[in-house]
N, C-alpha and C positions, 0 to 999 in steps of 0.2 A: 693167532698172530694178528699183529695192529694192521689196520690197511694200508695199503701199499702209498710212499709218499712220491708225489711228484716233484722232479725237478726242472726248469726249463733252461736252457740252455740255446744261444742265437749262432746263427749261424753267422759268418763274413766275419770282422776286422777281430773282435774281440777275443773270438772260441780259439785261436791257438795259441792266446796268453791264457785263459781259463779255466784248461785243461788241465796244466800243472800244476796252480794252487786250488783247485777243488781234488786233483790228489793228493796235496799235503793235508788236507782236510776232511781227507779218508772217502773220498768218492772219485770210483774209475771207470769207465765206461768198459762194455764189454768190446771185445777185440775185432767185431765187428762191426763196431762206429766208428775206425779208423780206416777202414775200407773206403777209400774215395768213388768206388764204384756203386756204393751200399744206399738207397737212396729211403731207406725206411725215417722215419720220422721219430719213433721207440724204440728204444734201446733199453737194457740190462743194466744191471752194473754191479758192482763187485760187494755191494751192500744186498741183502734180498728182501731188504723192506722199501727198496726206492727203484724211480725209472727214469731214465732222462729222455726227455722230450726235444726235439731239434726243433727251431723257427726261428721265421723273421724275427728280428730283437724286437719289432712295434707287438709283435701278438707274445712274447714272451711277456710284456708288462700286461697284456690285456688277462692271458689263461692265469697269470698271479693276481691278480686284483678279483679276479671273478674266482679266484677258489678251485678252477681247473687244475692250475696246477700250486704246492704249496711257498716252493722257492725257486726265482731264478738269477739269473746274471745278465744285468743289463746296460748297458751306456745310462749315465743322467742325462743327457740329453732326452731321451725317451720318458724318464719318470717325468722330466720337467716340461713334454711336450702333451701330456696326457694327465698330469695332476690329480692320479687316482687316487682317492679318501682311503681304501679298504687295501694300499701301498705301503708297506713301510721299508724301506731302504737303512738297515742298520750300519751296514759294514762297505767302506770304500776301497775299492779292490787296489789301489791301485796300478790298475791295467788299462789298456786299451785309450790312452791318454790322445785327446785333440784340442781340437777346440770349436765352436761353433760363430761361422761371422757374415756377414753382409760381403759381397765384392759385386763387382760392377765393370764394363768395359776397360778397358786399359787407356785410351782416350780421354775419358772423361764429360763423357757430352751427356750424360744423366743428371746431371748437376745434382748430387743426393743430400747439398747443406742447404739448397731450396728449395726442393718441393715441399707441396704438403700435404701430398697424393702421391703415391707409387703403386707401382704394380709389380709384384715382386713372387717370384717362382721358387716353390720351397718344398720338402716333406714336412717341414715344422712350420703351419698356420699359425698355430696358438702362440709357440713360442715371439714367431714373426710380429703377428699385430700385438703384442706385450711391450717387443722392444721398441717401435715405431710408436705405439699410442705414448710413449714415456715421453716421446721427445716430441708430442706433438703432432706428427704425424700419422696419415691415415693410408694404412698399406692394404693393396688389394692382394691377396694371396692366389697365386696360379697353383696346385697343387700336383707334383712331380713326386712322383718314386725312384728317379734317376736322369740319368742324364742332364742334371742343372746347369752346365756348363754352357751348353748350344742355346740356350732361352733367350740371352741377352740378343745372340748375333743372328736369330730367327724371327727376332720383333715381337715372342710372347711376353717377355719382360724386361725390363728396364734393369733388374737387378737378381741378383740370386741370396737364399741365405743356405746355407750347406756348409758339414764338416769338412774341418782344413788339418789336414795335419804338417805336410812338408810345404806346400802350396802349388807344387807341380803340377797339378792338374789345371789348377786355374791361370797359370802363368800360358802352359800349353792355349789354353782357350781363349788368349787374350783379356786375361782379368786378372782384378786386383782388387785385393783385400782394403776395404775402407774401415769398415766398425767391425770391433771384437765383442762377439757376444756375452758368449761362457766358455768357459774352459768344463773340457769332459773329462770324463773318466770312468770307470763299469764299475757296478755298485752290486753288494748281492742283497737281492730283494725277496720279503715275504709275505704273505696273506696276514692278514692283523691278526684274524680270526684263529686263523689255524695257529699261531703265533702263541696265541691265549689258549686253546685248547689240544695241543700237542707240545707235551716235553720234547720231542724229537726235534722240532724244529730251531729254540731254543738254545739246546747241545749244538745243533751247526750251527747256529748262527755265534755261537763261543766257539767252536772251533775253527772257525773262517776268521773270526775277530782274533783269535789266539797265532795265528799262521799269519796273520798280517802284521802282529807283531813281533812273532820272529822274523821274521823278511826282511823289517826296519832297522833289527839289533843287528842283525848279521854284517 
């Protein structure tokens, strides 16, 4: 039998739009990944040549790029926060839709059309000094895994860049959306390598492409 292929799969926003079109796409997790009590990280699945892997979505593109694992599902935000070579991002899920943007106090006392220094509180540095260095500007990035919202009103930064979808979070926190960065969306991603030397992987990736576009005709 071929070795066993991995799949990664993130946990939070995305996985409970991503469940149902990697079932149309012939992969089901075994019935104990739906166990909210269940806190294993591997699972089964309804294929017996593959395994799905539960993580952070940032280490879902990293176990893809490095070959750990051979395909996952990931926000572009992350491919485009990490711009890994041995990445390739075939099919756009259309799932898990935001968008990524700059906000700031609701006041306005940042003045963000004149500096030309900020210091700015993000999970996405790269992304951040990208959009900043474009327009001239030189952003100091404070680097956050959550809670972006309190930075401004704690004095660690002046501004935040973080995913918006409804924008209630940031309304609550007294902030407002100034620059639109990117628009997101979860993309199913795979190892180049394994891509080139596994037919299996190939077949899903035309099967995920094939199911997305029934979805569209529907």
């Amino acid at each position: 039998m071929p070795a066993s292929l991995t799949f990664a799969i993130p946990k939070g926003r995305i996985l409970d739009e991503a469940l149902p079109v990697m079932a149309r796409a012939g992969i089901d997790p075994e019935a104990a990944f739906h166990d909210k009590a269940n806190r294993s990280l591997t699972f089964t699945t309804t294929r017996e040549d593959m395994r799905l892997i539960r993580v952070r979505a940032f280490d879902v593109a990293t176990f893809v790029a490095h070959g750990a694992a051979q395909l996952g599902i990931v926000g572009s935000d992350v491919i485009a926060e990490f711009d890994y070579a041995d990445l390739y991002a075939p099919v756009d899920l259309d799932i898990g839709h935001c968008h990524l943007a700059v906000a700031e106090p609701r006041d306005g006392t940042s003045a963000s059309g004149r500096a030309s220094h900020l210091r700015v509180a993000t999970k996405y540095p790269n992304i951040t000094r990208r959009h900043f260095e474009a327009r001239g500007v030189q952003a100091e990035c404070v680097k956050l895994n959550g809670a972006m919202e309190i930075a401004p009103a704690l004095g660690l930064a002046g501004r935040i860049v973080d995913l918006v979808s409804s924008g209630q979070t940031l309304r609550d926190n007294g902030l407002v959306e100034t620059q639109h960065i990117m628009d997101i969306s979860a993309r199913l991603i795979v190892n180049r390598v394994a891509l080139k030397t596994d037919r299996r992987i190939a077949a899903l990736v035309e099967a995920f492409r094939t199911e997305r576009q029934q979805a569209a005709a529907a």
